[in-house]
C-alpha positions in Angstrom: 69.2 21.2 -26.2 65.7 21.2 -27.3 64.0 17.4 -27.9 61.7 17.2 -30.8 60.0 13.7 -30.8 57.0 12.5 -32.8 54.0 10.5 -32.3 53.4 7.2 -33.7 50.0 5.3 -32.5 51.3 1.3 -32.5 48.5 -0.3 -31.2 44.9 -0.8 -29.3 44.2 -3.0 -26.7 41.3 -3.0 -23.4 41.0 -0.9 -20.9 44.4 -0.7 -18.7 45.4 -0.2 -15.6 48.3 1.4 -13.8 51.8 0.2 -14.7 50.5 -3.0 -16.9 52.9 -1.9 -20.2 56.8 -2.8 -20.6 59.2 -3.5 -23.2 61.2 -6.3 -23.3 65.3 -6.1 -23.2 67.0 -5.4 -26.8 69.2 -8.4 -28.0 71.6 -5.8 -28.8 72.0 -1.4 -27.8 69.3 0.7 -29.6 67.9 -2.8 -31.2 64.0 -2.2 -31.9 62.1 -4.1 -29.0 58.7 -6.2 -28.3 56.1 -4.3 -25.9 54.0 -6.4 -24.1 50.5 -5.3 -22.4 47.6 -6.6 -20.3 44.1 -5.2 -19.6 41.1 -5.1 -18.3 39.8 -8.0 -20.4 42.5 -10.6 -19.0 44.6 -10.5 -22.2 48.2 -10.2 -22.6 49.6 -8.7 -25.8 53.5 -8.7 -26.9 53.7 -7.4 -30.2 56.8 -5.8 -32.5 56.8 -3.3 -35.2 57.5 -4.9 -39.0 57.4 -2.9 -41.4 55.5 0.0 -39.8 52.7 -2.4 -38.7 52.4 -4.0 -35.3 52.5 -7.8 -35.4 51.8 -10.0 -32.3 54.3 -12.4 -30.7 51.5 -13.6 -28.9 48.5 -13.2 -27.2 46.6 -14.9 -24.6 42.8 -15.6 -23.7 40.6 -13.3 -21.8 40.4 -13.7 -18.6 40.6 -11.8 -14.9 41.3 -8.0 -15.2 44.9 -7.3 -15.2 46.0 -5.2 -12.5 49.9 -5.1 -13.3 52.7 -6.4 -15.2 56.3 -6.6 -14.2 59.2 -8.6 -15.9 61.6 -10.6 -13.8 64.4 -12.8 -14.4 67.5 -14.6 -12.2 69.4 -11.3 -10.4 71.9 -10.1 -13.3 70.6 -11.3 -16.5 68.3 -9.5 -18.8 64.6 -9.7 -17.1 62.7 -11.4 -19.9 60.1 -13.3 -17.9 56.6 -11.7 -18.0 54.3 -11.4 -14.7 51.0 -10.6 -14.5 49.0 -10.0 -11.6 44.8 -10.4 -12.0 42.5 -11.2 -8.8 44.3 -13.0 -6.1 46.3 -14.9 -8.7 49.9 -14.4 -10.4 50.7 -16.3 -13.7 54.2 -16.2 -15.6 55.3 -16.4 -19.2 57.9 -16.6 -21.3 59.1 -13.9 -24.0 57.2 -16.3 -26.8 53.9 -16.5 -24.8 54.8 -19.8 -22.7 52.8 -19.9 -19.5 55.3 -21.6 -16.5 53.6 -20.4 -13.4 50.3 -20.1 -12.0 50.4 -19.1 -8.3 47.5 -18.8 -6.4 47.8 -16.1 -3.4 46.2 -16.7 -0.5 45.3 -12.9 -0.2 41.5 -12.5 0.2 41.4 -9.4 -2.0 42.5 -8.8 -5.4 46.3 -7.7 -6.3 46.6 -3.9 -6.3 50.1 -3.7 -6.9 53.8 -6.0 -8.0 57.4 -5.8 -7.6 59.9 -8.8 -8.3 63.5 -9.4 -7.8 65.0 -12.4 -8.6 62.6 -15.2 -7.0 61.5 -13.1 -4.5 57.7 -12.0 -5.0 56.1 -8.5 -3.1 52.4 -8.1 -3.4 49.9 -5.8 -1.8 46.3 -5.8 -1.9 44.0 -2.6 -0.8 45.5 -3.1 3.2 47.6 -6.3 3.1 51.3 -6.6 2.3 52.7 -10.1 1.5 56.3 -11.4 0.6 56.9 -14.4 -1.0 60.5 -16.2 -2.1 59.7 -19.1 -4.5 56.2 -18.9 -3.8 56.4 -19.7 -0.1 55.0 -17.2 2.3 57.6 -14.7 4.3 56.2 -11.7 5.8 52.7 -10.0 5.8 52.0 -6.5 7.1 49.0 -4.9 7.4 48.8 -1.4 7.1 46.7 1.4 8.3 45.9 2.7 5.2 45.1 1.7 1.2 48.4 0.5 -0.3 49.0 2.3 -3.7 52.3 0.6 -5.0 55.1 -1.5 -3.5 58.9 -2.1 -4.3 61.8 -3.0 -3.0 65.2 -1.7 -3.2 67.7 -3.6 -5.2 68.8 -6.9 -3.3 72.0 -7.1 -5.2 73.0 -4.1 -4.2 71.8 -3.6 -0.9 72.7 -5.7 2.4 69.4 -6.7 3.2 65.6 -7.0 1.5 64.3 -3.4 2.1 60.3 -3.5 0.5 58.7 0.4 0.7 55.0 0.6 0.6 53.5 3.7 -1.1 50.2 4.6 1.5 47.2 6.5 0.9 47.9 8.6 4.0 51.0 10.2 2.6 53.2 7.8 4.3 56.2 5.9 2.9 56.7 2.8 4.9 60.0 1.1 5.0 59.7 -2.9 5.9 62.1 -5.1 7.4 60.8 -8.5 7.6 57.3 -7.6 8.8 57.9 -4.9 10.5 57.9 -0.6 9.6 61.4 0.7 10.8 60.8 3.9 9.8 58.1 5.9 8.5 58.8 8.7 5.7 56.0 11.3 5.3 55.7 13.1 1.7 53.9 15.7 0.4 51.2 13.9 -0.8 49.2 10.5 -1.3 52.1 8.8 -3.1 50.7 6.8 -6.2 53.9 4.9 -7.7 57.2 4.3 -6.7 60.2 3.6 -9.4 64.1 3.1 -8.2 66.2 5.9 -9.5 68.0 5.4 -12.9 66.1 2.3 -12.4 68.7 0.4 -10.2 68.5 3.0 -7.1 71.3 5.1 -8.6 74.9 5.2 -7.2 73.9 4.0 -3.9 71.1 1.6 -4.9 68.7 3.3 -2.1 67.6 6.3 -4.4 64.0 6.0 -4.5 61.6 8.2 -6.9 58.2 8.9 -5.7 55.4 10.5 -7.6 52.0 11.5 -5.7 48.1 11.7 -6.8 48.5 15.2 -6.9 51.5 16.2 -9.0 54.4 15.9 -7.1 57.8 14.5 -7.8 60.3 13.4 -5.3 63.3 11.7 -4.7 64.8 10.3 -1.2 68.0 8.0 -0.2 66.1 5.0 2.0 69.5 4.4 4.7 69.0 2.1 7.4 68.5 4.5 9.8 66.8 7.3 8.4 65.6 8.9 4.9 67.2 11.2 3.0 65.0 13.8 1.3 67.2 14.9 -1.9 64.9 16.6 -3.4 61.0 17.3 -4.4 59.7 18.9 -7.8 56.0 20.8 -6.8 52.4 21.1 -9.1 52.8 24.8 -9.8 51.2 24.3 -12.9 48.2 22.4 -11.4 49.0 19.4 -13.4 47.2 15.5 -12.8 48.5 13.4 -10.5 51.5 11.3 -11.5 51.0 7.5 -12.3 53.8 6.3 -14.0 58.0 7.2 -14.0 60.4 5.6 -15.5 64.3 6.6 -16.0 65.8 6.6 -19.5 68.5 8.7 -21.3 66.0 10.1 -23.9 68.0 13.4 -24.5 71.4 11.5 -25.3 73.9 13.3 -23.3 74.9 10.1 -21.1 72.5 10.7 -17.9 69.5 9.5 -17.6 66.5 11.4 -17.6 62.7 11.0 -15.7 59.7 10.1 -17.8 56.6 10.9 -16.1 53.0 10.1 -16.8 50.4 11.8 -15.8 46.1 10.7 -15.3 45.4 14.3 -16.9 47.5 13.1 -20.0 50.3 14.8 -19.9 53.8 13.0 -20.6 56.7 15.0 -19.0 61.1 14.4 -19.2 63.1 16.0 -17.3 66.7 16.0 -17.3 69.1 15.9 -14.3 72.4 17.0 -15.6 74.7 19.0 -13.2 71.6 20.2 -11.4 70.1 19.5 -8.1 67.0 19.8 -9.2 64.9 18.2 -12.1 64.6 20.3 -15.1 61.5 20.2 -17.2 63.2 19.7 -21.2 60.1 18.4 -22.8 56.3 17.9 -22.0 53.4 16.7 -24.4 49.4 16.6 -23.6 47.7 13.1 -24.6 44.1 13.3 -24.6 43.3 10.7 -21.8 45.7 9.3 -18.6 48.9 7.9 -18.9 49.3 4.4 -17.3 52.6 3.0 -18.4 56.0 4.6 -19.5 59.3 3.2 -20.3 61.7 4.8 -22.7 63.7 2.2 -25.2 63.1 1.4 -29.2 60.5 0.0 -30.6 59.3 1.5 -34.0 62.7 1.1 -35.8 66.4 0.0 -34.9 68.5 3.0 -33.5 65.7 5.9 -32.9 65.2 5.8 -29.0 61.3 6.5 -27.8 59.2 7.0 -24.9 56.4 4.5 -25.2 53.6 5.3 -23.3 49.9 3.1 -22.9 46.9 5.1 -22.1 43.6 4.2 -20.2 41.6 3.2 -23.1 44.8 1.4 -24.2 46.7 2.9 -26.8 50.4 1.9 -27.0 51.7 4.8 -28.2 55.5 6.0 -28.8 57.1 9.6 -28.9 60.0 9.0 -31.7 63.3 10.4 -32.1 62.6 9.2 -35.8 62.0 12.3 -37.9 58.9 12.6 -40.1 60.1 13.8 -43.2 63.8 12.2 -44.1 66.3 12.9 -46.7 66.2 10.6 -49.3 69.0 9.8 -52.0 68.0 8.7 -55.4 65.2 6.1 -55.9 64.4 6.1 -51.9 61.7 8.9 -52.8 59.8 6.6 -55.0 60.4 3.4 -52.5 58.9 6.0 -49.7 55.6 6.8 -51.9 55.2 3.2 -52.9 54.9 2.3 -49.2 53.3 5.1 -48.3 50.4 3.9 -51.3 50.3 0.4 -49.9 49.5 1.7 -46.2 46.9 4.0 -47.1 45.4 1.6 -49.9 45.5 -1.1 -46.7 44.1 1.4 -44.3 41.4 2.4 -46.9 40.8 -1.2 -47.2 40.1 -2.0 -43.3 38.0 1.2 -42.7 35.8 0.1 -45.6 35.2 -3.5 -43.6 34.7 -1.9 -40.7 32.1 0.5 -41.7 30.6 -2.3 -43.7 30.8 -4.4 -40.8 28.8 -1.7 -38.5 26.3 -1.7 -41.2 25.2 -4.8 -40.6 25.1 -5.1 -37.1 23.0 -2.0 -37.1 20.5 -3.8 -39.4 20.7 -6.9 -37.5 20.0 -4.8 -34.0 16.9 -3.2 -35.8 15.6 -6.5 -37.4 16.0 -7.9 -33.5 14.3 -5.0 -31.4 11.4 -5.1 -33.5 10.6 -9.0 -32.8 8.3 -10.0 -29.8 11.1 -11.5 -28.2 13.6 -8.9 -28.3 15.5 -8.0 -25.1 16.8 -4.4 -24.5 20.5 -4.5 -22.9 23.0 -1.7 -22.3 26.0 -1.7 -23.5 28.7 -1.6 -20.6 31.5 0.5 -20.6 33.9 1.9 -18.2 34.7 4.9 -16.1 37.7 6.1 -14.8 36.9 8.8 -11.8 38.9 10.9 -9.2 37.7 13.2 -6.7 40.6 14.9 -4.9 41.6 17.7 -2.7 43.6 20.4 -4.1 45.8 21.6 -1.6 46.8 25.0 -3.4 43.8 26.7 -3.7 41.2 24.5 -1.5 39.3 23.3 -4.3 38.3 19.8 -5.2 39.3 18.2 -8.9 36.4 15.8 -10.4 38.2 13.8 -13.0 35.8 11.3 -15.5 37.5 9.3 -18.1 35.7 7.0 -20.3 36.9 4.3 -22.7 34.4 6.2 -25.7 33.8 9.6 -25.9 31.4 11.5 -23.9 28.4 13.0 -25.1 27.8 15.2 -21.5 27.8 15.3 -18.0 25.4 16.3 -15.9 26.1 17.3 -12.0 23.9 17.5 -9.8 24.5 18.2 -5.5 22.5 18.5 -2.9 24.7 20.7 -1.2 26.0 24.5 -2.4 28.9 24.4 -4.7 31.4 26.9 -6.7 32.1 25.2 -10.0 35.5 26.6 -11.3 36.7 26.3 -15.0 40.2 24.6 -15.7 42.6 25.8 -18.7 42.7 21.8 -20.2 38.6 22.1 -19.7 36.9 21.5 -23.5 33.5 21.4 -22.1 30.6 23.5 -22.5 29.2 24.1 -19.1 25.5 25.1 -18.9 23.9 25.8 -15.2 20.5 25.0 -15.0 17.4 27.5 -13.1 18.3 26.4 -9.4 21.3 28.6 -7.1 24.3 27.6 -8.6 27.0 28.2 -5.8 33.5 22.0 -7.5 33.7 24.6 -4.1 32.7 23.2 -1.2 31.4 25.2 2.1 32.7 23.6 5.7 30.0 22.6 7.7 27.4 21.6 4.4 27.9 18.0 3.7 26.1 15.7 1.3 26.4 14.4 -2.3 27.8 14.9 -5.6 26.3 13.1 -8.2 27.7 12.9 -12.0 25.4 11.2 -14.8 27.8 10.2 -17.6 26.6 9.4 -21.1 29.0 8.4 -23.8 28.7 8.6 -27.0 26.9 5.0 -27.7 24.1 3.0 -29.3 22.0 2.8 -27.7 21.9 5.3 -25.1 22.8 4.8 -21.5 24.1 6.6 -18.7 26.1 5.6 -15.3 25.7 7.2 -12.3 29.2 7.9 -9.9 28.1 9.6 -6.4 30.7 11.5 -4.2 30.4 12.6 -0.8 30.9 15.9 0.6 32.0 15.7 3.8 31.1 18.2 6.7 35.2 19.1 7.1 35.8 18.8 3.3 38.6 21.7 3.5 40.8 19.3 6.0 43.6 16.9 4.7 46.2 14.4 6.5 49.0 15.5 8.1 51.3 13.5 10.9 52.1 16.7 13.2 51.0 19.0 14.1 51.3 22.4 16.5 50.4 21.6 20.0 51.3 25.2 20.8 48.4 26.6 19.4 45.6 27.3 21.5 43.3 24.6 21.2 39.6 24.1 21.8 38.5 20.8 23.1 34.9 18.4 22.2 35.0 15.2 24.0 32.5 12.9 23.4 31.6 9.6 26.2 28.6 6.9 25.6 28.2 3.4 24.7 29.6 3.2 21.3 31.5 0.7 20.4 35.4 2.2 18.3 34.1 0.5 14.7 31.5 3.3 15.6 33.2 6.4 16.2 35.6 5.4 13.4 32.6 5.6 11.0 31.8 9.0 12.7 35.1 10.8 11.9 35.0 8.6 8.3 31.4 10.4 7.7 32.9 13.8 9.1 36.5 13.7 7.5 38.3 13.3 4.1 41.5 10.8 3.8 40.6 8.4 7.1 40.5 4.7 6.1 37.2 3.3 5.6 38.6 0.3 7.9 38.9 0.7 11.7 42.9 0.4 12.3 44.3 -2.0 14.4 44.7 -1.3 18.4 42.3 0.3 20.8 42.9 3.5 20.1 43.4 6.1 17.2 45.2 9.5 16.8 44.4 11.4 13.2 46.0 14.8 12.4 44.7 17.3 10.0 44.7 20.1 8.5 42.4 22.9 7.0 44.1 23.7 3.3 42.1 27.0 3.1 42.8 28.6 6.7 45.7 25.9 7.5 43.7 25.7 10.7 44.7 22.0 13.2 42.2 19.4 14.3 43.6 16.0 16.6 40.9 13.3 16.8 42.1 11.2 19.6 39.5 8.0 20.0 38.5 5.1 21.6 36.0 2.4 22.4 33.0 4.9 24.5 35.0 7.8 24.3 36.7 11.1 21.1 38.4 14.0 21.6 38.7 16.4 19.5 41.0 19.6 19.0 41.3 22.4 17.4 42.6 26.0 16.7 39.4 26.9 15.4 35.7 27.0 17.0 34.0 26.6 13.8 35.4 23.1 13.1 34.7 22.2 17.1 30.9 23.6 16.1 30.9 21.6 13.0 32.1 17.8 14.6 29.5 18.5 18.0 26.6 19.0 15.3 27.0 16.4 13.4 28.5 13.8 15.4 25.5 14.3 18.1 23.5 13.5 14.9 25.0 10.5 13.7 24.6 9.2 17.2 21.1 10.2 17.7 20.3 8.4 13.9 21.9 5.3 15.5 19.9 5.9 19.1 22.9 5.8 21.0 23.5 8.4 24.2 26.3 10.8 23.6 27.7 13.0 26.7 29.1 16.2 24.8 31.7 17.9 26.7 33.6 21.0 25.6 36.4 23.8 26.4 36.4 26.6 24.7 39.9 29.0 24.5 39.1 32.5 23.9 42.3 33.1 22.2 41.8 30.3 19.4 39.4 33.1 18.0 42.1 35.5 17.7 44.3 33.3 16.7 42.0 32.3 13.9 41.8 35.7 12.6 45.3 36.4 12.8 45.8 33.2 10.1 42.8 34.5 8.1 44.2 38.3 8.3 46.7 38.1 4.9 44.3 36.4 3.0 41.3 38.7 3.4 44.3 41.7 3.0 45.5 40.1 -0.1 42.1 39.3 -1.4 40.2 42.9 -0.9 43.8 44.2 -2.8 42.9 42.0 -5.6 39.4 42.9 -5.4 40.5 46.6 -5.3 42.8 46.5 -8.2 40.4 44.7 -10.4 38.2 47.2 -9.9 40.2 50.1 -11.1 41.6 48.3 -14.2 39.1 49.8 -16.6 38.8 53.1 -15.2 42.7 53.3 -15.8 42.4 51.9 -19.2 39.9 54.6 -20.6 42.4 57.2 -18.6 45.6 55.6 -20.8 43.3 55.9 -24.3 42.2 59.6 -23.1 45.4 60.7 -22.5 47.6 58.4 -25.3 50.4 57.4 -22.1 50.4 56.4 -18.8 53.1 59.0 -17.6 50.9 61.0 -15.5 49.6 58.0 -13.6 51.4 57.3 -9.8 53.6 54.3 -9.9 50.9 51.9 -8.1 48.5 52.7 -10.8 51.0 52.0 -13.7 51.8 48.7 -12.4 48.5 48.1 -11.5 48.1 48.7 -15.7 50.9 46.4 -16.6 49.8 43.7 -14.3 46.2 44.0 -15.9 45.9 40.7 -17.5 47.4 38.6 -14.5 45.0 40.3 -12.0 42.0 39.5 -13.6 43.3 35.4 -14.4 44.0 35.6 -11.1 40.6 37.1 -9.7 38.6 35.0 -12.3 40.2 31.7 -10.9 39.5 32.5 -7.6 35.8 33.9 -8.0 34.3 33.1 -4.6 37.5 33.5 -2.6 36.5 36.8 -0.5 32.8 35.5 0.1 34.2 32.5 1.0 36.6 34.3 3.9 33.6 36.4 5.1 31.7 33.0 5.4 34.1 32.0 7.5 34.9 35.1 10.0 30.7 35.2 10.0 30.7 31.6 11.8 33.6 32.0 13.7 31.2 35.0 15.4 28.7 33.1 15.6 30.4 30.1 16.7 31.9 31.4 19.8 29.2 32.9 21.1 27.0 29.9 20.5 28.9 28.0 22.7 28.2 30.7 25.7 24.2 30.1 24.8 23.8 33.6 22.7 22.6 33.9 19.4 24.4 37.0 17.5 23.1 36.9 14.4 21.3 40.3 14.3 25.0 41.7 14.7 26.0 40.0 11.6 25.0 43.3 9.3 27.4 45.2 11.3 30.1 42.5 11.2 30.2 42.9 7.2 30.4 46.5 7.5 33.1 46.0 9.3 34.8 43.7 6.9 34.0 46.4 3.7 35.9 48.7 5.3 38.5 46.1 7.0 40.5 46.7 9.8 42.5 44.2 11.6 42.1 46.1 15.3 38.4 47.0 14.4 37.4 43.6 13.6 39.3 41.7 16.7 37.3 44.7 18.6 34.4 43.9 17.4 34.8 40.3 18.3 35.8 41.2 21.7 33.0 43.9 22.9 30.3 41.6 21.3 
C-alpha cells in the first residue's frame, strides 16, 4: 500500500529544541487536535487550525530557553497537563494556558532531557540523573557519560519503576532506585528513547532507541537481562535520528514508527507481520526534525504526521488530498475561500515589506548620527561534528535559523573534503594543499566561519578539534587475544591530568574525570578496526594496542602534553613483533579490494571505445563485460572514496616506520622500495619485506 501525504506549513515559532512539540488528546477518535510548542525564546505556543488558519489557545511570555515538553496527567486518563523544562526549573500548565507548578530543581546545570508518569518526575542534566515523586527528591545517579534522553518504562504496567538513561558512550543504562542493574550497549551514541507503540507494546518493556548516527533499534528491558529484538542500520548514510514516535499512519490497525531525522528527513515504517521495520514512506525537509507525533490536526478525520523543525516550523504531512471532488456549488464555495486567503496573504506580505521599509530607513537615518552604535544581529547555529563509522569519515553538520550566504573552512591540519548527495553547496578550494578526512597522528583544528544571509553582515566562528586518534570510536570489549603492544606511562601527575591527556588524544571520552581511582576506555579504529585499552590512574596509563602506529602516536604526544605542563613522564614500552603482521593481515582485503577498484576504473573507458568500435560487447571475456555493466557503480563508488588507497599506503608506510622506530632505526630511505612493493602488491612480498628490513 503506497502512502501519499501532503504538506501543510501551520505555523512559526523560535528556535527549538529536541522533543519540545506534542499534540494534545482528541476529545473524541480522529477529532482535529491543539499542538502545543516551546522554544528557544521561553515561549509556549498551543494553537488549533480554524478555518485553514492557526489560531492560539494561548501563549506565554518569553523567558528561559525551552529544552523539552512532555504532557502528563493522573496514570489512565488522557495526559492533558503541559510540562516544560528550561534551566534548572520545571513549570506546569493547563490545556487553556493556566500555570499550576513552578518547581525549582536543585540540579546545578540546566535540564537536558524529561519524562513523566503520573506524579513521578525523571530529569537529567548533561551527567546528573534525578527522580522526583511529587516534587520531593528520590534517587540521583551520576553517570560516566553525557546523558542524551531519559524514560521510564510504563509504571502501570510494570512491577516496579524502571528509568533507562540514553548515554553518550553508547550505553543504555537501566536504573533501579539509584543504582545501574544492567548495562545494554548499542550500536551507537543513542540520542532519544520512545516506548514502543507508545505504552512499551504487549509487554510494556519494549523500548525504541534511535542513535546520533542513524540507527534504529528496538529491545525488551526484563529484569534480568535485555532483549535485543531487532535493529534497523544507516545504509543510506542518513542524519542521525532525533525524534520517534508510534502512530498507525498507514491505517491497517498496527501502528507504525515515525522517525525524524537532524539531516531533515521524516521516515514511517510499518511493522505488519514482519520482524523487521519496513521503510513505506520517507520525505526530505530542508532543515532537522525535532518533534514528531502522528494524530489530526488540520481537519477532523484526516490523520497526519506533524513534525516541528529547528527554526520552528510546525509542519503537518496530511492524509487530506489537495485537490477534492466537489458536488455542485462546493466549486465556487472552494474559490471564494481560496480568494479570501490569498487576498489576506497578499495583504500581510504587503505590511511586512512595508514594515521592513521602514526599519531599513530608520537603521540608515541612525548609523549616520554621531551617536550611533554598530551591533550584530545574533542568531543561532546548530552544529555536529561526528564520526562516520562506515567509511571513516567525519560529518560537519551547520544549521542556521536564516539562510546561509557561505562557509568558509579553514584547518590547520591536512584534510580530504568529500561531497555528499543532499550537498547544495558550491565548494571552491582556495591556492593552499587541499588534502572532512582526517590523517591519524595529525591533530589540530577545524575552524567554520558562518555568514547568514543578514543585515548587516556578520559572521560566527565554530572550532572543532582534530584529535591525534581521530579514526578510533567507543566500544565496551574488546579482543584480548590479539597481540598487543604495551606504552606505560609513570610520573607525578595527578588522574584529572591523564584524563585530559587521553581527552586531547581520543574522540568520545567524557570531558569530566569519572568517578573512582581508576579508568578503563576501549576503542576501536573504524578504518583498520584496529584495539586500543587505556587503563589509568593517579601517576600511572597503560596503553594497548594491536597496532604500533597508534602506540607511536599516544608516546608522541602524550610525552608532549606532559613536557607543556613540565611534568616528568617515565615512558615504558613492549613491542610484539606479531601485532605488525597482524596489522597487515586486517589491512590485506581492503588494499585487495581497493587496487581492484582502482584497476577496474581504469579500464572502463578503454572498454567503452572497444563496445562503440565493435557495436557489442560479445567478444569481450566475462570479467570485462561485467566490469561494463557495473560501470556506473564503480566509478560512484571510486569517486566517494577518493583518497581511500593513499590513505592505506599511509598507513602500511608508518607501520614500517613505526616498528623500526621503536628498535632506534630510521628506515625511511627504504620507503621508495616499500611503495613499489605496494604497486605491484603481494601479500607474502610485502610481510617479506617487513620482515628482512
Amino acid at each position: 500500500m503506497d502512502l501519499v501525504l501532503n504538506r501543510a506549513d501551520y505555523s512559526q515559532v523560535g528556535v527549538t529544541s529536541q522533543k519540545t512539540m506534542k499534540l494534545l488528546p482528541a476529545s473524541r477518535h480522529r477529532a482535529a487536535q491543539k499542538v502545543v510548542i516551546g522554544d528557544h525564546d521561553g515561549v509556549v505556543l498551543c494553537f488549533g487550525m480554524k478555518k485553514g488558519e492557526a489560531v492560539a489557545v494561548f501563549k506565554t511570555l518569553p523567558g528561559q530557553k525551552i529544552a523539552r515538553l512532555e504532557l502528563g496527567g493522573v496514570l489512565n486518563t488522557p495526559q492533558e497537563k503541559i510540562f516544560i523544562a528550561a534551566g534548572s526549573e520545571i513549570r506546569g500548565f493547563t490545556k487553556r494556558g493556566k500555570q499550576f507548578l513552578s518547581f525549582e530543581t536543585n540540579l546545578t546545570e540546566s535540564i537536558k532531557a524529561m519524562h513523566i508518569s503520573g506524579s513521578d518526575l525523571f530529569l537529567s542534566a548533561s551527567y546528573i540523573y534525578n527522580h522526583y515523586c511529587d516534587c520531593k527528591d528520590q534517587h540521583y545517579y551520576l553517570s560516566a557519560d553525557k546523558i542524551n534522553d531519559v524514560i521510564c518504562l510504563p509504571v502501570e504496567r510494570v512491577p516496579q519503576i524502571t528509568p533507562i538513561l540514553a548515554c553518550q558512550d553508547r550505553v543504555l543504562r537501566v536504573l533501579q532506585g539509584s543504582d545501574v542493574i544492567y548495562e545494554i550497549e548499542v550500536p551507537g551514541p543513542p540520542a532519544v528513547l520512545a516506548l514502543h507503540n507508545g505504552n512499551g507494546g504487549n509487554s510494556g518493556e519494549d523500548l525504541l532507541f534511535g542513535t546520533a548516527d542513524g540507527k534504529l533499534g528496538l529491545i525488551q528491558i526484563t529484569t534480568s537481562k535485555p532483549v535485543h529484538k531487532w535493529e534497523v542500520g544507516n545504509e543510506r548514510k542518513r542524519g542521525g535520528i532525533l525524534c520517534i514516535d508510534s502512530f498507525d499512519i498507514m491505517g491497517d490497525g498496527v501502528k507504525d514508527l515515525l522517525v525524524g531525522r537532524d539531516d531533515g528527513m521524516v521516515e514511517v515504517y510499518s511493522l505488519d507481520n514482519t520482524e523487521e521495520p519496513v521503510l513505506r514512506f520517507d520525505l526530505a525537509l530542508s532543515e532537522s526534525v525535532t518533534s514528531i507525533q502522528g494524530g489530526c490536526v488540520g481537519k477532523d478525520g484526516y490523520d497526519e504526521i506533524v513534525v516541528s523543525t529547528y527554526s520552528g516550523w510546525v509542519t503537518g504531512l496530511t492524509t487530506e488530498p489537495v485537490h477534492k471532488e466537489s458536488g455542485p456549488g462546493e466549486e465556487l464555495k472552494i474559490n471564494q475561500e481560496m480568494q479570501s486567503k490569498i487576498s489576506s496573504l497578499r495583504n500581510e506580505l504587503e505590511h511586512l515589506q512595508y514594515k521592513v521599509l521602514q526599519e531599513r530607513e530608520n537603521y540608515q537615518q541612525s548609523s549616520q548620527s554621531s551617536k550611533a552604535k554598530s551591533a550584530a544581529p545574533p542568531f543561532s547555529i546548530n552544529d555536529k561534528f561526528t564520526l562516520n563509522k562506515d567509511d571513516a569519515s567525519y560529518s560537519l553538520i551547520l544549521e542556521v535559523q536564516t539562510a546561509i550566504d557561505n562557509v568558509l573552512i579553514q584547518s590547520d591540519v591536512p584534510i580530504d573534503l568529500l561531497d555528499v548527495d543532499k550537498n547544495s553547496a558550491v565548494v571552491s578550494f582556495s591556492s593552499c594543499d587541499s588534502e572532512i578526512r582526517s590523517i591519524e597522528g595529525q591533530y589540530g583544528t577545524l575552524q567554520a566561519y558562518v555568514t547568514p544571509r543578514i543585515q548587516p553582515k556578520t559572521c560566527q566562528v565554530r572550532q572543532y578539534h582534530i584529535r591525534p586518534l581521530s579514526l578510533h570510536q567507543r566500544t565496551h570489549c574488546i579482543d584480548h587475544s590479539r597481540p598487543m603492544n604495551t606504552l606505560t606511562l609513570t610520573g607525578q601527575f595527578s588522574f584529572a591530568e591523564v584524563h585530559s591527556w587521553v581527552v586531547f588524544c581520543l574522540p568520545e571520552v567524557p570531558e569530566k574525570p569519572p568517578a573512582g581511582e581508576c579508568v578503563t576506555f576501549h576503542f576501536q579504529n573504524t578504518f583498520l578496526d584496529t584495539q586500543l585499552e587505556s587503563v589509568y590512574r593517579k601517576g600511572e596509563g597503560v596503553f594497548k594496542s594491536d597496532n604500533i602506529s597508534t602506540i607511536s602516536i599516544l608516546k608522541d604526544v602524550l610525552s608532549k602534553e606532559a613536557t607543556k605542563r613540565k611534568i616528568n613522564l617515565n615512558i615504558s614500552y613492549e613491542i610484539n613483533e606479531v601485532s605488525v603482521r597482524h596489522t597487515l593481515m586486517l589491512i590485506h582485503p581492503k588494499l585487495e579490494y581497493q587496487l581492484l577498484l582502482a584497476k577496474k576504473v581504469q579500464l572502463i573507458d578503454a572498454l567503452k571505445e572497444l563496445q562503440v568500435h565493435e557495436g557489442n560487447t560479445n567478444f569481450l571475456i566475462p570479467e570485462y563485460r561485467c566490469i561494463l555493466e557495473e560501470a556506473d557503480h564503480l566509478q560512484e563508488e571510486y569517486k566517494k572514496q577518493p583518497a581511500h588507497l593513499e590513505r592505506l599506503y599511509g598507513m602500511i608506510t608508518d607501520l614500517f616506520i613505526d616498528k623500526f622506530k621503536f628498535k632506534g632505526t630510521n628506515v625511511k630511505t627504504k620507503v621508495p622500495l616499500l611503495l613499489q612493493i605496494l604497486d605491484s602488491y603481494d601479500q607474502n612480498a610485502l610481510i617479506a619485506f617487513f620482515d628482512a628490513a
